[in-house]
C-alpha positions in Angstrom: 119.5 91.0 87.0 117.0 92.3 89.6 115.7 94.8 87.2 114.5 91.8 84.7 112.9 90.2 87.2 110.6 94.0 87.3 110.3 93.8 84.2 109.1 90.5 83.2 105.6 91.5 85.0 105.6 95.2 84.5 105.6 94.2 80.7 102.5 91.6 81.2 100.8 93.9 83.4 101.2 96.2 80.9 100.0 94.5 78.1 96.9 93.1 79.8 96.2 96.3 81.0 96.4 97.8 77.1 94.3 94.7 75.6 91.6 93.7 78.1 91.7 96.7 81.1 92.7 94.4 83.8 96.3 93.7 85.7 96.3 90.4 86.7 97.1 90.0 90.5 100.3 88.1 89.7 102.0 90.7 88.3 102.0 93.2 91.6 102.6 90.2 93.6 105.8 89.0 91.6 106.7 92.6 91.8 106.4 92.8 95.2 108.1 89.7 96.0 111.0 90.8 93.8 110.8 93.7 96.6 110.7 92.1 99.3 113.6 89.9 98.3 115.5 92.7 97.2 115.1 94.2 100.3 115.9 91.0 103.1 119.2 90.7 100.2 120.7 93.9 98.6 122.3 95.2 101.1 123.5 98.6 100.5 124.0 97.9 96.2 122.8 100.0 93.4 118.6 99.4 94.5 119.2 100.2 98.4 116.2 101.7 99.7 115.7 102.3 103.3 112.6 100.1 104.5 111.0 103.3 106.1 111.1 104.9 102.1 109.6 101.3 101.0 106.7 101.0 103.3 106.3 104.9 102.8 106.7 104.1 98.9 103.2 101.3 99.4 101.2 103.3 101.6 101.4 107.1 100.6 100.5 106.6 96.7 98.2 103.8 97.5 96.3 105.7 100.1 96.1 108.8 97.6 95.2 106.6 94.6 92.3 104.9 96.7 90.5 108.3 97.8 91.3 109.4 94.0 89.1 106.1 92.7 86.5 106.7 95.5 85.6 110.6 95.0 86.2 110.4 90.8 86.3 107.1 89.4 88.5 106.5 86.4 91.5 104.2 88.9 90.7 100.5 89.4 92.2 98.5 91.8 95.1 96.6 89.4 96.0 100.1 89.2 96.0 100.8 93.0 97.8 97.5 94.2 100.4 97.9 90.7 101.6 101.5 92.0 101.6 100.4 95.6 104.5 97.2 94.4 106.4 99.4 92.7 106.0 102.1 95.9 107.9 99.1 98.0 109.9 98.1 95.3 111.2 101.6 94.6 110.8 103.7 97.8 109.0 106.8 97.7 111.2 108.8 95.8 112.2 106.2 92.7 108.0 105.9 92.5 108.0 109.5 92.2 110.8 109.6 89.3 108.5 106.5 87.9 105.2 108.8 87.8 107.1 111.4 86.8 107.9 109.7 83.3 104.6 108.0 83.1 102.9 111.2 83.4 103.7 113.1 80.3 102.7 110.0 78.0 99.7 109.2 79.6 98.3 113.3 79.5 98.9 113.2 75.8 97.5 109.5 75.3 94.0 111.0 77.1 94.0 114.1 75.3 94.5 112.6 71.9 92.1 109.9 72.6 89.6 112.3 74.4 89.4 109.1 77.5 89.5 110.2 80.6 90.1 106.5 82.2 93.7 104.9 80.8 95.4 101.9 81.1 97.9 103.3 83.6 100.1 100.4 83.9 101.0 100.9 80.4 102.4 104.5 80.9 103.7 102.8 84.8 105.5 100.4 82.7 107.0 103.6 80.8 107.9 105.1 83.4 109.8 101.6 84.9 111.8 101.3 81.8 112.6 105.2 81.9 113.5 105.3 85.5 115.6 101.9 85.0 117.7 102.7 81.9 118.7 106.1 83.7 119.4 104.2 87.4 121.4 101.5 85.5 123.3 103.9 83.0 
């Protein structure tokens, strides 16, 4: 059930981002509600993530992101506040495993479109469903 309520706005941000270029800033807040939430009531259940991981999941990424879009362009700031929800959401590592499976789509997405901007949340959305279908398998 949690994992629906990612979804629902990783699937908007997504398409946004693939249409117009832009993640609206309702869909990193829901997600990082839903985080929050899941955090103050999941105990220790299939999503438990130390709060130390989660905080280390928004900053770390975020902070890297942020110096990324400042020295080279090419990251916008949906992008920024999108990886740092799913940071909190997913802890450090789970964000890693995310990236991990947006990666490969996104490389070949740039290279065969010769763009060296994307819309990352489409390949972050990827990556979500990826990550999910192998944590709830």
């Amino acid at each position: 059930m949690m994992m629906l309520l990612y979804a629902i706005p990783m699937v908007c941000a997504a398409i946004t981002d693939w249409k117009k270029r832009i993640i609206p800033d309702w869909t990193w807040i829901a997600i990082l509600m839903v985080g929050f939430a899941s955090a103050v009531i999941n105990g220790k259940g299939i999503l438990y993530i130390p709060l130390l991981e989660r905080f280390t999941g928004l900053l770390f990424p975020a902070v890297c992101l942020l110096m990324i879009a400042f020295k080279w362009g090419g990251v916008g700031g949906g992008d920024i506040k999108l990886m740092a929800a799913l940071g909190f959401c997913f802890g450090l590592y789970g964000l890693a495993a995310i990236l991990f499976f947006a990666v490969i789509p996104a490389c070949i997405y740039a290279r065969a479109t010769k763009q060296r901007s994307v819309p990352l949340a489409v390949f972050l959305g990827i990556g979500f469903f990826v990550y999910a279908g192998l944590l709830l398998s």
